[in-house]
N, C-alpha and C positions, 0 to 999 in steps of 0.2 A: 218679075218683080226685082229691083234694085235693091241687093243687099246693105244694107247701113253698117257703117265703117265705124265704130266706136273708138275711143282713145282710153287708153286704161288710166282713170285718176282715184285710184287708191292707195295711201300710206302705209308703208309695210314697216307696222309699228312696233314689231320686235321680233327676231329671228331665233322662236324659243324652241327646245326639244318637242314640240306638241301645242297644244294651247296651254296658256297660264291664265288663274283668275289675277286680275287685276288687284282684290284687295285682298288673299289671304296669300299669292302666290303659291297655292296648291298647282299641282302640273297635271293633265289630265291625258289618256290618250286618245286619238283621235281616228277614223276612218272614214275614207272617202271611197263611194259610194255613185256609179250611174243613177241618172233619173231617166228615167221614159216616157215616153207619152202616155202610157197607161196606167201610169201613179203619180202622173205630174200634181194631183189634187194636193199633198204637201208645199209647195210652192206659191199656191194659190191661197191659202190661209195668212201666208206672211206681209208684212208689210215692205216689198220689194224696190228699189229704186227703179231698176230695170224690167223690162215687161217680159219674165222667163219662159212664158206660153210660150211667145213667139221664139224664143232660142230653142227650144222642145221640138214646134214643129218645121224646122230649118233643117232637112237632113242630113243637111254635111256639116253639124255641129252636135257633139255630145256634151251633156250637162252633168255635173257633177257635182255632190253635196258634202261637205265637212260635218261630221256629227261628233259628239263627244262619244268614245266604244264605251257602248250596254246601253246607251239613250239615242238611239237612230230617230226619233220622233221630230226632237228638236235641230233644226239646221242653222249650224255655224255660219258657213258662207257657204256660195255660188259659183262655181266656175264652168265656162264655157269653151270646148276646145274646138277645133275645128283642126282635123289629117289631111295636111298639105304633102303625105308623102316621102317626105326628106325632112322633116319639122313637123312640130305640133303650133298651130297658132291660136294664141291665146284671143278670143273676141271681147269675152266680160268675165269683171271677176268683183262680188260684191260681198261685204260683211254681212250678218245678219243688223237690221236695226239699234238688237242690243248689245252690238260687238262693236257702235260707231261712236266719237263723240266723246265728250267730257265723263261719259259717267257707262260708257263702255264697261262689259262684265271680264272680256275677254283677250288677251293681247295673242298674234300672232296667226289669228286664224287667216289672214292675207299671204302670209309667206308658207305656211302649211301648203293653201292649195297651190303658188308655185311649183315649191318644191315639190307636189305632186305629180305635176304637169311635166318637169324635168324628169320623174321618175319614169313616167307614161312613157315620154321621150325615146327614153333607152329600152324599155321593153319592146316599144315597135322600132327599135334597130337604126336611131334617127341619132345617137350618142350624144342624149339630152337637151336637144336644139330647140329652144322654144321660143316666138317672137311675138311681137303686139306693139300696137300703135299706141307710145304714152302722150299725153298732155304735154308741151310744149314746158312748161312749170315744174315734172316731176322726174324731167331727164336725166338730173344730177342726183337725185333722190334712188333713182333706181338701179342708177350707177354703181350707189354706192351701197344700199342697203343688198341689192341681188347681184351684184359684177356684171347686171348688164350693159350691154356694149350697142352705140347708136349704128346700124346698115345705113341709114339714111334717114334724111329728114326728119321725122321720128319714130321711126321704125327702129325699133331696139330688139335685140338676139341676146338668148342667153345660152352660153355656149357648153362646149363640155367641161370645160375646167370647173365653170362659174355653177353648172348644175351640178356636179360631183358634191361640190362644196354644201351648196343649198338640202339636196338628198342626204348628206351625212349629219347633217345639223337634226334632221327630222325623223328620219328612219332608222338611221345604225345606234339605237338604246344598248 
């Protein structure tokens, strides 16, 4: 079966120490969290854009969850990584429903799982290298919100300088 190539077209609508509420600015902390196929049932309650089963039962992708820490129930966002080895490559990455939009609860939980994923990065020895195919539209967006850099066509890399940065914004409290 023919793997499908997603293009990453999410807004990284602010690059906060954790997630922020939107209306009181309260800052919350956050942990991220495998999903498996054998609790994927959380996932499945949601109102998801992308069909997460299938990135669940894909096995050269791990799935991971943003939760607010002491409320794991409730999931932030989605990210999908896939171990190329020398890199981590990013396939999907989704807010929750109520993290999208005008009236959004939540800022930051897009650059949260990034910055994860750069952290992931460096624990498998990869010195934060993480890439994904963006939307033609949000090349400059990503340029500038995460210092990624385009390999080609739209293939964008985030490199070690640009995830140091990204990891220190999130993780060194």
């Amino acid at each position: 079966m023919k793997q499908k190539i997603h293009q990453i077209d999410i807004i990284i609508d602010k690059l906060t120490n954790s997630i922020e509420n939107i209306t009181t600015g309260d800052v919350f902390d956050t942990e991220v969290t495998q999903i498996h196929a054998s609790n994927n049932k959380e996932i499945l309650k949601k109102d998801w854009q992308f069909d997460w089963r299938h990135e669940i039962a894909t096995s050269n992708k791990k799935i991971y969850k943003l939760t607010i820490r002491n409320n794991p129930k409730v999931i932030q966002g989605l990210i999908s990584l896939e171990d190329k080895k020398d890199h981590l490559f990013m396939h999907l990455i989704e807010s929750a429903k109520f993290n999208k939009g005008k009236s959004k609860i939540y800022l930051g939980v897009p650059g949260n799982l990034v910055a994860f994923a750069c952290q992931h990065s460096f624990i498998k020895g990869y010195d934060g290298y993480v890439s994904f195919i963006s939307k033609s539209k949000l090349i400059e967006h990503y340029s500038e919100s995460l210092g990624a850099k385009v390999l080609h066509g739209n293939t964008m890399i985030i490199d070690t300088s640009a995830a140091l940065k990204l990891i220190q914004k999130y993780f060194n409290k």
